[in-house]
C-alpha positions, 0 to 999 in steps of 0.5 A, spaced: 478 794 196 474 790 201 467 789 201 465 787 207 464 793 212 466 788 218 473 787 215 474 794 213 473 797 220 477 793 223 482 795 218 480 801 220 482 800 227 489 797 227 491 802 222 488 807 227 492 803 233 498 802 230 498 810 228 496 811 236 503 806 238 508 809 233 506 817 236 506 814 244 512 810 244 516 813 238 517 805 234 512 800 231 513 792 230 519 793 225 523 794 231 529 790 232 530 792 240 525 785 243 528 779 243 522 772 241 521 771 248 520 779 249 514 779 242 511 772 246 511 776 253 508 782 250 503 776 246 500 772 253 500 779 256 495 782 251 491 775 251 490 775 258 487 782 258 483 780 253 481 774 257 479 779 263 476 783 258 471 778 256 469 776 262 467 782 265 462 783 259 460 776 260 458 776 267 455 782 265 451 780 260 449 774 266 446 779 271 441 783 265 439 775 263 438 774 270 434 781 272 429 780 265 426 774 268 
């Protein structure tokens, strides 16, 4: 059992999105059908969306500090 909330609603969100992926492409990570290169592909894909995803949030967060001074 876990304790800490934060853990557990992340838990909570990968059994959601993995739930999500099998219903909207009909397969999950056990599949046999990508190559190594293809995973990693995926990978730096994911961490480069993230990437721009921070930094939108970042520089909004800039322009309110900007703004309460």
């Amino acid at each position: 059992m876990v304790q800490d909330k934060n853990v557990k609603a992340v838990i909570d969100k990968l059994a959601h999105r993995a739930k999500i992926g099998l219903e909207k492409y009909g397969v999950d990570t056990n599949r046999n059908d990508l190559t190594d290169i293809e995973w990693v592909t995926h990978a730096q894909e994911e961490a480069m969306d993230l990437a721009i995803y921070l930094e939108r949030i970042k520089q909004n967060m800039l322009r309110k500090m900007d703004d309460w001074k």
